[in-house]
DSSP file (Angstrom, degrees, kcal/mol; ACC not computed):
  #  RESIDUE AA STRUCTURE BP1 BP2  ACC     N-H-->O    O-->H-N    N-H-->O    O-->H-N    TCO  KAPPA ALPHA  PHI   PSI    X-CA   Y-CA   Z-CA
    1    1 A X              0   0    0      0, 0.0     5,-0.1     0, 0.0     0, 0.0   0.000 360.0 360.0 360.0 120.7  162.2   37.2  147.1
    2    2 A X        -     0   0    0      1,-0.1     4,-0.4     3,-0.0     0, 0.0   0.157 360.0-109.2 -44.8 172.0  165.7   36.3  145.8
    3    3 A X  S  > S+     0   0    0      2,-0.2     4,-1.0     3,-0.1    -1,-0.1   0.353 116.6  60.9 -99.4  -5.7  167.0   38.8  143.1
    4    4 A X  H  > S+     0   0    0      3,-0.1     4,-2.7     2,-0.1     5,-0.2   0.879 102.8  50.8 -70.6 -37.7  166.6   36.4  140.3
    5    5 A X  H  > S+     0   0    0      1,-0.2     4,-1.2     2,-0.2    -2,-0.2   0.824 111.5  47.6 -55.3 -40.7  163.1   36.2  141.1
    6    6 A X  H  > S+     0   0    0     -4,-0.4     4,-0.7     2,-0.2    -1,-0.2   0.722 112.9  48.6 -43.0 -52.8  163.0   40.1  140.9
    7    7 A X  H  X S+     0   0    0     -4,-1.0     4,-1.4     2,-0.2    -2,-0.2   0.804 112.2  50.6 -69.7 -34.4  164.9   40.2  137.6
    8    8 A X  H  X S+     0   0    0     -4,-2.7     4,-2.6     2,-0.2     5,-0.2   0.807 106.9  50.6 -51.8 -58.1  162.7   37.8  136.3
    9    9 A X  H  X S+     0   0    0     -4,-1.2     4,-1.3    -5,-0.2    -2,-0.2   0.742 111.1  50.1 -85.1  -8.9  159.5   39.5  137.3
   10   10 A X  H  X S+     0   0    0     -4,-0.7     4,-1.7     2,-0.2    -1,-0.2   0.854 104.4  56.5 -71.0 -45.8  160.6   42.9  135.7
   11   11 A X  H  X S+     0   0    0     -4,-1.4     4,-0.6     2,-0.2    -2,-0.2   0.924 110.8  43.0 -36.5 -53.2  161.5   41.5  132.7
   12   12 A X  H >X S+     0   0    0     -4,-2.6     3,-2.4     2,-0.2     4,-2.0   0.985 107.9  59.9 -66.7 -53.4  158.2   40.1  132.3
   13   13 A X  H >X S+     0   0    0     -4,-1.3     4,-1.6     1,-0.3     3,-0.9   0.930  97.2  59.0 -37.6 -65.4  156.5   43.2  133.4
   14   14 A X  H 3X S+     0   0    0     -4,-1.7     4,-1.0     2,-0.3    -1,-0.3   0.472 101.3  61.1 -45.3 -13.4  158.1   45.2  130.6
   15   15 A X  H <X S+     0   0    0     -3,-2.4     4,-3.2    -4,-0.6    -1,-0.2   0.848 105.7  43.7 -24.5 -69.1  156.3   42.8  128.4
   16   16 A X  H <X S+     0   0    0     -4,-2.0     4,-3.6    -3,-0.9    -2,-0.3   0.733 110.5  49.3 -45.5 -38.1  153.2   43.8  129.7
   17   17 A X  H  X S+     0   0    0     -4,-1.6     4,-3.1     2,-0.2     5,-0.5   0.953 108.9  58.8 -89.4 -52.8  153.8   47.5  129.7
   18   18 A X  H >X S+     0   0    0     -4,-1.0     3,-1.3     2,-0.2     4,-1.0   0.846 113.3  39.7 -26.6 -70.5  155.0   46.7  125.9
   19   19 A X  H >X S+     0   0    0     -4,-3.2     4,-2.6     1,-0.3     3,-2.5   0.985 115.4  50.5 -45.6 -62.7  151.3   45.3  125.4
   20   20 A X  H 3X S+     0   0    0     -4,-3.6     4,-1.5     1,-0.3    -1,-0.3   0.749 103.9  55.8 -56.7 -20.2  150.0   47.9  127.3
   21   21 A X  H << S+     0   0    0     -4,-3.1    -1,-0.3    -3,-1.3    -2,-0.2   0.645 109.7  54.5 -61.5 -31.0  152.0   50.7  125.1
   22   22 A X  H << S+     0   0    0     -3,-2.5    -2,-0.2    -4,-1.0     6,-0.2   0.678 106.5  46.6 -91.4 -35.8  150.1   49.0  122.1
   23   23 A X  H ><>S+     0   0    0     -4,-2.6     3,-2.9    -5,-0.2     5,-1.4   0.922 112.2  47.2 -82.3 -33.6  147.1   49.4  123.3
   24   24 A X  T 3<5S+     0   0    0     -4,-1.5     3,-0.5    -5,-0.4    -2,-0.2   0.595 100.3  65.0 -64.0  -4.9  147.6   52.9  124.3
   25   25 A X  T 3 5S+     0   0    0      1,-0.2    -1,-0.2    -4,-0.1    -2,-0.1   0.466 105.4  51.1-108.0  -5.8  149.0   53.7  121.0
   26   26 A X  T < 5S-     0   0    0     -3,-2.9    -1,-0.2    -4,-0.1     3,-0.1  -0.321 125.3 -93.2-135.1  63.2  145.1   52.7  119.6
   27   27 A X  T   5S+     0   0    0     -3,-0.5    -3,-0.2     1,-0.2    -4,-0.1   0.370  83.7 142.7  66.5  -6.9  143.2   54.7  121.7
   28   28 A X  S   <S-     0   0    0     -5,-1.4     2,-0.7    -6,-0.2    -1,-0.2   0.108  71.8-104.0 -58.8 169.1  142.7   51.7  124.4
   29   29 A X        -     0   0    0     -3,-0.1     2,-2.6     1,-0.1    19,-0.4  -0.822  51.5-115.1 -82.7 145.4  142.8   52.4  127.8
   30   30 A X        +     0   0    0     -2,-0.7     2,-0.4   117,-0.2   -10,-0.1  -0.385  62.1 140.4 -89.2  74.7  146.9   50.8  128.2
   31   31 A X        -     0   0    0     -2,-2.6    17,-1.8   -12,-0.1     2,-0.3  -0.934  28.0-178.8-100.3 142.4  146.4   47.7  130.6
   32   32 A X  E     +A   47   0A   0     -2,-0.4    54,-1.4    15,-0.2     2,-0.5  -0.999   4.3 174.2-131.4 156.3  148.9   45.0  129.1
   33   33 A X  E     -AB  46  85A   0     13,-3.1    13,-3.2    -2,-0.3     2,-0.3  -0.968   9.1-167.4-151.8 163.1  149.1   41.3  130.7
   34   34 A X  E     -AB  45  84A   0     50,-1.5    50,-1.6    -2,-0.5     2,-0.4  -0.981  16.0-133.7-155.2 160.2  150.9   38.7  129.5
   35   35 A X  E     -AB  44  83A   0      9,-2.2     8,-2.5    -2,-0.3     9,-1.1  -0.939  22.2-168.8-132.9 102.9  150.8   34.7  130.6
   36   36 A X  E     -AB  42  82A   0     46,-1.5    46,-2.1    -2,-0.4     6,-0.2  -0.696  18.5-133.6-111.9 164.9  154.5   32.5  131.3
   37   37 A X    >   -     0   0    0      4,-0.7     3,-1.8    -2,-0.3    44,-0.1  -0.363  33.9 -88.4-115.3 139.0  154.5   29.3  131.6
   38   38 A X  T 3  S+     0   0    0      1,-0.2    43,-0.1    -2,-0.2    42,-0.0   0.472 126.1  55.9 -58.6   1.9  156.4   27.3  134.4
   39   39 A X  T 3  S-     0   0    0      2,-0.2    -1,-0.2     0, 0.0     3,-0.1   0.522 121.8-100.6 -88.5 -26.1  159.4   27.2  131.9
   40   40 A X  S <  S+     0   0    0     -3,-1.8     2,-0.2     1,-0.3    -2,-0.1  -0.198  81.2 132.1 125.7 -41.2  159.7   30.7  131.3
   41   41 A X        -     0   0    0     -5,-0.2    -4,-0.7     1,-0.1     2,-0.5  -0.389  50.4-141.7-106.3 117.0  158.0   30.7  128.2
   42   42 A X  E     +A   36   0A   0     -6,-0.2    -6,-0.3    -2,-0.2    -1,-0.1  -0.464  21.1 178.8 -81.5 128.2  155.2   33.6  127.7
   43   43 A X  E     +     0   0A   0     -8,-2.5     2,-0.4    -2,-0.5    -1,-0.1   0.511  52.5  29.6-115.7   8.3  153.0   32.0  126.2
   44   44 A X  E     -A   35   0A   0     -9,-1.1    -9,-2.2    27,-0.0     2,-0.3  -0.984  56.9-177.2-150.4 142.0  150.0   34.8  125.8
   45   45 A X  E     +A   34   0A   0     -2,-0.4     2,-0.2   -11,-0.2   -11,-0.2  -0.972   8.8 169.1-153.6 144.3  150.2   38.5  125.5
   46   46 A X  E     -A   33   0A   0    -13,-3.2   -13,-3.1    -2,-0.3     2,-0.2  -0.979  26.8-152.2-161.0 163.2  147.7   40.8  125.2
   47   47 A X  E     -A   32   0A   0    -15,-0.2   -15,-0.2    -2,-0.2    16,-0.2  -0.500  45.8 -91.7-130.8 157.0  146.4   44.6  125.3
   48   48 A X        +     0   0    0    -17,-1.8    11,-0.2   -19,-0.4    -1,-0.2  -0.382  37.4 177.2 -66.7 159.3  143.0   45.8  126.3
   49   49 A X     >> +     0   0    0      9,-1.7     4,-4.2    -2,-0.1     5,-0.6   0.308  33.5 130.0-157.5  25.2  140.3   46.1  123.5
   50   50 A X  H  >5S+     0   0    0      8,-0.3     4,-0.6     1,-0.2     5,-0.3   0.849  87.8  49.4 -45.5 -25.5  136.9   47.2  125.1
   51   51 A X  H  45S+     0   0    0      2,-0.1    -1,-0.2     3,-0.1    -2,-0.1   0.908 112.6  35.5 -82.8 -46.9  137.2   49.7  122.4
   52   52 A X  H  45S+     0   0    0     -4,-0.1    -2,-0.2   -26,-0.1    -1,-0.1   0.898 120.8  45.6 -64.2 -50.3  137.9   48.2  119.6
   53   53 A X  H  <5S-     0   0    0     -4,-4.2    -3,-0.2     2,-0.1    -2,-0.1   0.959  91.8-135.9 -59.6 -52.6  135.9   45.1  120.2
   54   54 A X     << +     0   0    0     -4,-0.6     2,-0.4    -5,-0.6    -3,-0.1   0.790  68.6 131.4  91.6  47.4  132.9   47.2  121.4
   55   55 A X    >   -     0   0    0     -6,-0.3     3,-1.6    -5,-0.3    -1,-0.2  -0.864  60.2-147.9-141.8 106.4  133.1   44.1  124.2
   56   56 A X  T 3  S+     0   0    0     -2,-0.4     3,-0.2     1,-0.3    -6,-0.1   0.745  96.4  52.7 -56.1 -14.2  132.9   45.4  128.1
   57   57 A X  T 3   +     0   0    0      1,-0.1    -1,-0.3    -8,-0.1    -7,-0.0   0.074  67.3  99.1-104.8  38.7  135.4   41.9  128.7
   58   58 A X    <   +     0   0    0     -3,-1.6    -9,-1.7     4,-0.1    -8,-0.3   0.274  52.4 153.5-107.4  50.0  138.0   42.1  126.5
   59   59 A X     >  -     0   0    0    -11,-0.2     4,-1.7    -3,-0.2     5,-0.4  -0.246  58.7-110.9 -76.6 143.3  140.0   43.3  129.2
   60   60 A X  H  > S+     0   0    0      1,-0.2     4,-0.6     2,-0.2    -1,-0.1   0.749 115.3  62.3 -60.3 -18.9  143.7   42.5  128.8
   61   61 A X  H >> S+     0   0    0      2,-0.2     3,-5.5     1,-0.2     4,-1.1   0.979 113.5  32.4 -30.2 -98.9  143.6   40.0  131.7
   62   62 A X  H 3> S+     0   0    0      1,-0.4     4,-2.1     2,-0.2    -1,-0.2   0.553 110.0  59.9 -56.7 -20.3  141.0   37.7  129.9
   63   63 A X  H 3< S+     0   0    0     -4,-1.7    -1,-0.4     1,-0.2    -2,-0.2   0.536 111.9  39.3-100.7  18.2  141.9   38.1  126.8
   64   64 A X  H <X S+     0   0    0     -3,-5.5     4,-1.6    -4,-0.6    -2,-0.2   0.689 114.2  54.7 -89.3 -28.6  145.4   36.8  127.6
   65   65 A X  H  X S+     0   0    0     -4,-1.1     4,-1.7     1,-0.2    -2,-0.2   0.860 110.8  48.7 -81.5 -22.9  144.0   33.9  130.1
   66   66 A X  H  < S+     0   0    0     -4,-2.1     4,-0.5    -5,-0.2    -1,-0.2   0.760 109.7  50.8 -89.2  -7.7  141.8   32.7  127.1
   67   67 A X  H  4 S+     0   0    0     -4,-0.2    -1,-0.2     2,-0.1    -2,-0.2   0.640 110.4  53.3 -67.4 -37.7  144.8   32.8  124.7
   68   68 A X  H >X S+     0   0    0     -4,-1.6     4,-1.8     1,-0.1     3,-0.7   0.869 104.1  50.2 -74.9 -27.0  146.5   30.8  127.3
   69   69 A X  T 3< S+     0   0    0     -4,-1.7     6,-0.2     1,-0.3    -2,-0.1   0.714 106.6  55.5 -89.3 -15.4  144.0   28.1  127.6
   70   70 A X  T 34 S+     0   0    0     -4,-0.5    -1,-0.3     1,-0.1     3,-0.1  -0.210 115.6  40.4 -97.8  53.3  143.7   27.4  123.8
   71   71 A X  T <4 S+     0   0    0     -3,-0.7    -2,-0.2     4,-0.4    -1,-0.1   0.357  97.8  94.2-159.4 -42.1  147.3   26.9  123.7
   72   72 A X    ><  -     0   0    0     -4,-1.8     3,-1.9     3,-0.3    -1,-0.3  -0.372  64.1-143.5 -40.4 128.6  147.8   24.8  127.2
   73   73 A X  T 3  S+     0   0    0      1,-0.3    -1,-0.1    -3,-0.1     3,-0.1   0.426 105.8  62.3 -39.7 -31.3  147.8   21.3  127.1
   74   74 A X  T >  S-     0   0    0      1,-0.3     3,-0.8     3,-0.2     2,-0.3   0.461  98.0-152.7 -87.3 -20.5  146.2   21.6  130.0
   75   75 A X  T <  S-     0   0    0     -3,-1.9    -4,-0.4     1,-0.2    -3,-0.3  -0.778  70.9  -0.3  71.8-117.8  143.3   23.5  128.6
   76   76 A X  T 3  S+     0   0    0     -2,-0.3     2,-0.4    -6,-0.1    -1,-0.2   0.671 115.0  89.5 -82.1  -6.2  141.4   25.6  130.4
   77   77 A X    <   +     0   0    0     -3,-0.8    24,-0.2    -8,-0.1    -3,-0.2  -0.526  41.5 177.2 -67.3 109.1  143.7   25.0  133.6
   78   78 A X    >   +     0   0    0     22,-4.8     3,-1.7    -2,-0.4    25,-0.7   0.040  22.6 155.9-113.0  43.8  146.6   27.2  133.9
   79   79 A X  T 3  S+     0   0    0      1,-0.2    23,-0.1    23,-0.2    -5,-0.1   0.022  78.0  24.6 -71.8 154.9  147.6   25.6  137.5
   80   80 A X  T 3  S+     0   0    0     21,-0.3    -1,-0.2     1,-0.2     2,-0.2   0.652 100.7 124.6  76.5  -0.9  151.4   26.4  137.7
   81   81 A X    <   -     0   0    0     -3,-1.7    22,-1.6    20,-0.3    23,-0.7  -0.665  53.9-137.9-108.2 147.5  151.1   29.7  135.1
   82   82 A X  E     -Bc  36 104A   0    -46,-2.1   -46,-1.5    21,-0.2     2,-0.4  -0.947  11.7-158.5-103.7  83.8  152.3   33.2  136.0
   83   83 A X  E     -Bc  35 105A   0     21,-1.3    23,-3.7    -2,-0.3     2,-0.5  -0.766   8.3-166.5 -84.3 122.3  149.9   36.4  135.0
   84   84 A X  E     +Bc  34 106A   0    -50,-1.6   -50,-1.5    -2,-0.4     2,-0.4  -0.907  10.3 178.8 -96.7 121.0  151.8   39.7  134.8
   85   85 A X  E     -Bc  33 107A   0     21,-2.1    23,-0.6    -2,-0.5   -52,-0.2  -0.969  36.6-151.1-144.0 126.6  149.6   42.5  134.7
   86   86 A X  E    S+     0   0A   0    -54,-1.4    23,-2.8    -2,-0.4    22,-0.7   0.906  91.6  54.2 -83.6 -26.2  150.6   46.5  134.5
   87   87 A X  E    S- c   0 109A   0     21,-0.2    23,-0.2   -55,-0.1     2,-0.1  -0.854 101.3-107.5-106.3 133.6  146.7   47.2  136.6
   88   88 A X        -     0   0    0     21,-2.7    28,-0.2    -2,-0.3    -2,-0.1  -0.267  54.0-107.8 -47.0 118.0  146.0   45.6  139.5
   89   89 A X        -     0   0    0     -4,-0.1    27,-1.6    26,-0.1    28,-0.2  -0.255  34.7-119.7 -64.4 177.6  143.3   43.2  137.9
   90   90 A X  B  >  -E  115   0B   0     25,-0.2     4,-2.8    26,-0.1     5,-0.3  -0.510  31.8 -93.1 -85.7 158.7  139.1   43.8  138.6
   91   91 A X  H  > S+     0   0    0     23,-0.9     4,-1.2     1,-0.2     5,-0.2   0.891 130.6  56.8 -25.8 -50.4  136.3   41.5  140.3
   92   92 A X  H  > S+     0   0    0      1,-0.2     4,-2.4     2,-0.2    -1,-0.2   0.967 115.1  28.3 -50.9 -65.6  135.9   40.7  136.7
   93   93 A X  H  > S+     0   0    0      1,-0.2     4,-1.8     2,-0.2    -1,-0.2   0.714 111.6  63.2-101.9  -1.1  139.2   39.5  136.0
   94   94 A X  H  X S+     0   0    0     -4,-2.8     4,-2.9     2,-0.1    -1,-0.2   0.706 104.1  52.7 -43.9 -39.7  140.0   38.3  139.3
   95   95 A X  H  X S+     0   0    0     -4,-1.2     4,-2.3    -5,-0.3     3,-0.5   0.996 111.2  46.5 -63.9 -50.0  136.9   35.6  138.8
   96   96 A X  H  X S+     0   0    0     -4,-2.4     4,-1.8     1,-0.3     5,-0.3   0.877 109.5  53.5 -92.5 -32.1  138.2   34.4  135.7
   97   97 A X  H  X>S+     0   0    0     -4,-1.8     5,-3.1     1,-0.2     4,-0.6   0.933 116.0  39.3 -65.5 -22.3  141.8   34.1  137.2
   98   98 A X  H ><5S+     0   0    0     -4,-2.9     3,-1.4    -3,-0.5    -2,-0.2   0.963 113.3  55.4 -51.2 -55.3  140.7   32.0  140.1
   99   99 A X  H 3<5S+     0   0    0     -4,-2.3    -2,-0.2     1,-0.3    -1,-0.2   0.935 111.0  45.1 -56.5 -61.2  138.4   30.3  137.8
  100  100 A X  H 3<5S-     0   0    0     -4,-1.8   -22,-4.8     1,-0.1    -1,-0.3   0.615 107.1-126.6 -27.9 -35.5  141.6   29.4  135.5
  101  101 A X  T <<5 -     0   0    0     -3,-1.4   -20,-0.3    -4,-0.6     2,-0.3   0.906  37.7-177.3  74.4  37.2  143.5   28.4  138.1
  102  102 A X      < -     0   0    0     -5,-3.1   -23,-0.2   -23,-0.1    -1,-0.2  -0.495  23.0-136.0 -90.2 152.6  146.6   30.4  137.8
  103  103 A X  S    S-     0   0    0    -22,-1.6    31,-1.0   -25,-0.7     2,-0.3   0.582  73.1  -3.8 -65.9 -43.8  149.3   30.1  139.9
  104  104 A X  E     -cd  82 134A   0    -23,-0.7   -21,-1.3    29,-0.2     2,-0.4  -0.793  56.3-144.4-167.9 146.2  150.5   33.3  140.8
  105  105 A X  E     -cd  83 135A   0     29,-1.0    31,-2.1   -23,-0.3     2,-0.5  -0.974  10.3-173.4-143.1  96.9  149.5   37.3  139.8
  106  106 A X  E     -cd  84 136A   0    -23,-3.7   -21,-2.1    -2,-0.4    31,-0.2  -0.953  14.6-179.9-106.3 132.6  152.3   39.8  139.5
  107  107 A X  E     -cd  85 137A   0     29,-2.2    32,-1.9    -2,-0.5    31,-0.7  -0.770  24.2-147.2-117.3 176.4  150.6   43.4  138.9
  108  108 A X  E    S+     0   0A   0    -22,-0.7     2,-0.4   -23,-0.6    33,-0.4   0.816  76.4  34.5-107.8 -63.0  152.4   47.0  138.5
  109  109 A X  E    S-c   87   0A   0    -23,-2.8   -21,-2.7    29,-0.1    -1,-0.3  -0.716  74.8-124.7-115.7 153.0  149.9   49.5  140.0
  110  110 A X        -     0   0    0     -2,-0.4     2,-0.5   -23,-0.2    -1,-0.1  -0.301  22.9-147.4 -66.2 144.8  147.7   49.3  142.7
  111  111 A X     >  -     0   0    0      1,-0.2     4,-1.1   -22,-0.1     3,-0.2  -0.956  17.2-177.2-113.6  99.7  143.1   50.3  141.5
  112  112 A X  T  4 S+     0   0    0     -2,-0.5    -1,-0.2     1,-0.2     6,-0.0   0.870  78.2  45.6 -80.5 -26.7  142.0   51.8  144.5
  113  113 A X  T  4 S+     0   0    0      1,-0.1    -1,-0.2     7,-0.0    -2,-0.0   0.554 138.6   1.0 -88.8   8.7  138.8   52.2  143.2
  114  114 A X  T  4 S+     0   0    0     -3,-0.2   -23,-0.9   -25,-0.1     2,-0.3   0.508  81.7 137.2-162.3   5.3  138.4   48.7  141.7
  115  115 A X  B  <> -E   90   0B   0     -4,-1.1     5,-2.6   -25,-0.2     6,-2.0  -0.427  30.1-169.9 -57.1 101.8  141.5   46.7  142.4
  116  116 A X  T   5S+     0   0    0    -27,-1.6     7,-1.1    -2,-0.3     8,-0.6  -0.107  74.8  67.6 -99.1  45.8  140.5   43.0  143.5
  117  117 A X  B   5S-F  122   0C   0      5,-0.2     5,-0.2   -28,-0.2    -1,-0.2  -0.061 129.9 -48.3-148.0  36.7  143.5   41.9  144.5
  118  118 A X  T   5S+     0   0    0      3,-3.1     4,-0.1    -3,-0.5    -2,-0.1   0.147 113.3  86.0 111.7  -5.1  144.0   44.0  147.5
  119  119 A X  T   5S-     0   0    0     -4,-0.2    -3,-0.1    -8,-0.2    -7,-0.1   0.878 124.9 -16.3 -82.0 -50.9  143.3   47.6  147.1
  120  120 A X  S   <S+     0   0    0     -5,-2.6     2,-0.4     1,-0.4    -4,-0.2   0.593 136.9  29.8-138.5 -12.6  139.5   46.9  147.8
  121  121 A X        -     0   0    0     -6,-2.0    -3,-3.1     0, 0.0    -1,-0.4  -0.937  60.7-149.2-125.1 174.3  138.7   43.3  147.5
  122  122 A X  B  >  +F  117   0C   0     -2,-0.4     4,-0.8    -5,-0.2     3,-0.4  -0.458  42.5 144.7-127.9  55.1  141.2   40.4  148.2
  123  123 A X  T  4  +     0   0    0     -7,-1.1    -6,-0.2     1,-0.3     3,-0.1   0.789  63.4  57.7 -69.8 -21.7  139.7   37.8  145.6
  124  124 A X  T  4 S+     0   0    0     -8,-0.6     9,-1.2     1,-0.3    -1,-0.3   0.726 118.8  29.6 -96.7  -6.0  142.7   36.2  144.6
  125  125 A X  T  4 S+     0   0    0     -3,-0.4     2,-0.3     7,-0.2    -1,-0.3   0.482  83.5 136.5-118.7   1.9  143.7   35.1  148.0
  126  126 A X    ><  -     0   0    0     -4,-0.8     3,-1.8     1,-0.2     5,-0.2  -0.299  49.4-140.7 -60.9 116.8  140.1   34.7  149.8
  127  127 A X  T 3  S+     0   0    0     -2,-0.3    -1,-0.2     1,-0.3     5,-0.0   0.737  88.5  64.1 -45.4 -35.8  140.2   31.8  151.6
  128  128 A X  T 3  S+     0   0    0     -3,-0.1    -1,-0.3     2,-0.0     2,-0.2   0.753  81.9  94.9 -81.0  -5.5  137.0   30.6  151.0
  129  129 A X  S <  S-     0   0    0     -3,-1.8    -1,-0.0     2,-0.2     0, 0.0  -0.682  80.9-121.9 -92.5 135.1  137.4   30.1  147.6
  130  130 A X  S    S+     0   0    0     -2,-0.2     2,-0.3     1,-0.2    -3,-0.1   0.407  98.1  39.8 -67.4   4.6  138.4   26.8  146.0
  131  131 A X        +     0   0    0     -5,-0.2     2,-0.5     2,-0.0    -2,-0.2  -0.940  60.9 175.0-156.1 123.2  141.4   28.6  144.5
  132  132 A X        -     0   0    0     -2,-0.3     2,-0.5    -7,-0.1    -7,-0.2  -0.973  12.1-158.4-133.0 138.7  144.0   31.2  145.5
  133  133 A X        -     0   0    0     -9,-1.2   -29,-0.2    -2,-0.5   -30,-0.1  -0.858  26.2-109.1-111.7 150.2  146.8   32.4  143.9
  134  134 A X  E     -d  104   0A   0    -31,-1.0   -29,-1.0    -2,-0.5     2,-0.3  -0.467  39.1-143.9 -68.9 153.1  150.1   34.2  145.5
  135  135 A X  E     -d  105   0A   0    -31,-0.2     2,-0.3     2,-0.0   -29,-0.2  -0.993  21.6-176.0-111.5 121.2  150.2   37.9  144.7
  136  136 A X  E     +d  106   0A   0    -31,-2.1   -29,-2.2    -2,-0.3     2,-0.4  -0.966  13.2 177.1-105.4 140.6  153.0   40.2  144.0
  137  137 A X  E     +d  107   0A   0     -2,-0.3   -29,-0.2   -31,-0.2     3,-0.1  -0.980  50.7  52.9-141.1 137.3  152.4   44.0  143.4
  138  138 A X    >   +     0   0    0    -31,-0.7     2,-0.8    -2,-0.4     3,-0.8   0.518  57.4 154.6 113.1  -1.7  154.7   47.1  142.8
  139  139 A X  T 3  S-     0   0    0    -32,-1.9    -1,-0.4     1,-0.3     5,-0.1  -0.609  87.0 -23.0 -89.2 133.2  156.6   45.7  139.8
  140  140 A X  T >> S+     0   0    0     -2,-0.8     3,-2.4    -3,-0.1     4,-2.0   0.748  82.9 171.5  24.0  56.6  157.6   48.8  138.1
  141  141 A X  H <>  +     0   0    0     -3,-0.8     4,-2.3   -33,-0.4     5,-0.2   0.713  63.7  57.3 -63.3 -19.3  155.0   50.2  139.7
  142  142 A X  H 3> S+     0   0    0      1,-0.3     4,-3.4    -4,-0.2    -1,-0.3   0.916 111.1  42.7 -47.9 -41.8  156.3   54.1  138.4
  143  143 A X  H <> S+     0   0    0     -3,-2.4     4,-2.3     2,-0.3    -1,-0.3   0.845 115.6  51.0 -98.5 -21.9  156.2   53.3  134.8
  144  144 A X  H >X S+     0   0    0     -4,-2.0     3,-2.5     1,-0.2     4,-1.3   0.952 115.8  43.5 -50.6 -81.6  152.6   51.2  135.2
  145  145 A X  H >X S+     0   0    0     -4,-2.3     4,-2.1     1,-0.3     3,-1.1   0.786 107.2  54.6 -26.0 -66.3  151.2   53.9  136.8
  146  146 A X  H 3X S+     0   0    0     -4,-3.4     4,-2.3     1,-0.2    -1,-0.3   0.733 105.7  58.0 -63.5 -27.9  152.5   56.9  134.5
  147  147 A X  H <X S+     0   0    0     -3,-2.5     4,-1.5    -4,-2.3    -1,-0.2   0.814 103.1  52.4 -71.4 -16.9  151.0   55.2  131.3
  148  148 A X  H <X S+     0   0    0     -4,-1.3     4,-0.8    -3,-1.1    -2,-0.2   0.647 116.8  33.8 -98.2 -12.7  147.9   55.2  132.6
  149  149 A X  H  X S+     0   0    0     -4,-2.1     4,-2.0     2,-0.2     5,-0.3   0.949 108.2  65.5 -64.1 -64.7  147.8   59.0  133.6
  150  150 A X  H  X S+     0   0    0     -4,-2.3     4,-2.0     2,-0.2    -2,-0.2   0.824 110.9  44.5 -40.0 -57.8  149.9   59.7  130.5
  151  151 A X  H >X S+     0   0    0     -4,-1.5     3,-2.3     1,-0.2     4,-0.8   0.881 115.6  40.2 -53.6 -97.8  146.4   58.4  129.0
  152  152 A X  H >X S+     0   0    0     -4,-0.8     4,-2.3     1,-0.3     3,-1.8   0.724 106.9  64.3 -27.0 -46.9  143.9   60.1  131.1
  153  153 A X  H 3X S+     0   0    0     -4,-2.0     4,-1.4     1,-0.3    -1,-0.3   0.926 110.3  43.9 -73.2 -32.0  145.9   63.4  131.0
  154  154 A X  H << S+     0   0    0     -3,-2.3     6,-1.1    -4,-2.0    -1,-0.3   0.640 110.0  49.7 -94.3   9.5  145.1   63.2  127.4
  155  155 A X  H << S+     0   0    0     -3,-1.8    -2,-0.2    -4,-0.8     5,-0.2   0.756 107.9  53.0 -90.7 -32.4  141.9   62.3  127.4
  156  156 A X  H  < S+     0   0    0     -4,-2.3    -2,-0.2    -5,-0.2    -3,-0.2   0.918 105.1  57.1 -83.7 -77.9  141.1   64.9  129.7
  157  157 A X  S  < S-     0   0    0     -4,-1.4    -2,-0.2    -5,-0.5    -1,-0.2   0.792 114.7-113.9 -52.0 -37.1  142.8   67.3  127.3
  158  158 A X  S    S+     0   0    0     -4,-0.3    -3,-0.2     2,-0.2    -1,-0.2   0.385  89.9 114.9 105.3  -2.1  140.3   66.2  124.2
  159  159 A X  S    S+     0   0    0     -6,-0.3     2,-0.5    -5,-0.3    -4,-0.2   0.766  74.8  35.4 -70.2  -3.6  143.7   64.6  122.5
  160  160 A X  S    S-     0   0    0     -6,-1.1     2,-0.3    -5,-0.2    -2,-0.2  -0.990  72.6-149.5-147.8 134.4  142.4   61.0  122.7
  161  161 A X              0   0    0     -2,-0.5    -6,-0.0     1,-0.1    -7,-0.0  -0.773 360.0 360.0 -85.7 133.2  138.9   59.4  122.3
  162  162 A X              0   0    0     -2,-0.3    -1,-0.1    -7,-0.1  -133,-0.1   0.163 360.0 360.0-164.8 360.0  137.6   56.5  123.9
C-alpha cells in the first residue's frame, strides 16, 4: 500500500474513532464506522446505539451501511464504497456488508472473540460467497483498541452503565 493510501485510510479512521468517541460519550459501547464513497466523500457516519435504541442491530456498522444506501444512487448497492470501522465488524455485520456489496473494509482492532473478518471467521473474503470485499486491519489500531478498554475499565469500575 502506497503512503497516500495509508494517509488516506487514517484520516478516515479518525472519523470513525470521532463517531466512536460519541458514542462512548452516551454510555454506548464506542464502535464508530463511517461509509466514503469512490470520490472521497464520506457519505455516512455513525456510532453504535444498542443502548439507546433498545435494538440488538443498531450496531455502528449497519446503521452506517443503511444510511449509505438511502443516500446512494445506487440504492441498496454500495459496490465501489469503503467501510471504516474502529472493531473488527461481527457475523452480523459482516452479512449485511457482503449483502451491500461494499467494496473494501478497513477496521482498527482485531475481536478475537467475535471478529468476522479474520480473527475467527473470514466472511468478508469467503470464497464461496457471491461477494468479497478486500480487508485492511490495524489502522490506528492503539487508539481503537484503548477506547474500547477505556470503556470496559469503566464499566467494570461501576462508572458507566450499559
Amino acid at each position: 500500500m502506497d503512503e497516500e493510501s495509508k494517509e488516506r485510510d487514517i484520516y478516515y479512521m479518525g472519523r470513525a474513532l470521532t463517531e466512536a468517541r460519541r458514542a462512548f460519550s452516551v454510555g454506548e459501547i464506542p464502535v464508530g464506522a463511517v461509509v466514503v464513497d469512490g470520490a472521497g466523500e464520506i457519505i455516512a457516519a455513525a456510532g453504535n446505539e444498542k443502548e439507546r435504541l433498545s435494538d440488538p442491530t443498531a450496531h455502528a456498522e449497519l446503521t452506517a451501511i443503511r444510511m449509505a444506501a438511502a443516500r446512494s444512487a445506487e440504492g441498496w448497492r454500495l459496490s465501489g464504497m469503503t467501510l471504516y470501522v474502529t472493531k473488527e465488524p461481527c457475523v452480523m455485520c459482516a452479512g449485511a456488508i457482503v449483502n451491500a456489496r461494499i467494496s473494501r473494509v478497513v477496521y482498527g482492532c482485531s475481536d478475537i472473540k467475535g471478529g468476522a473478518a479474520g480473527s475467527l471467521f473470514t466472511l468478508l473474503t469467503d470464497e464461496r460467497l457471491n461477494h468479497r470485499a478486500e480487508v485492511t486491519k490495524g489502522v490506528l489500531e492503539r487508539e481503537c483498541a484503548g477506547l474500547l478498554k477505556e470503556f470496559f475499565v469503566e464499566l467494570r469500575r461501576g462508572c458507566r452503565a450499559v
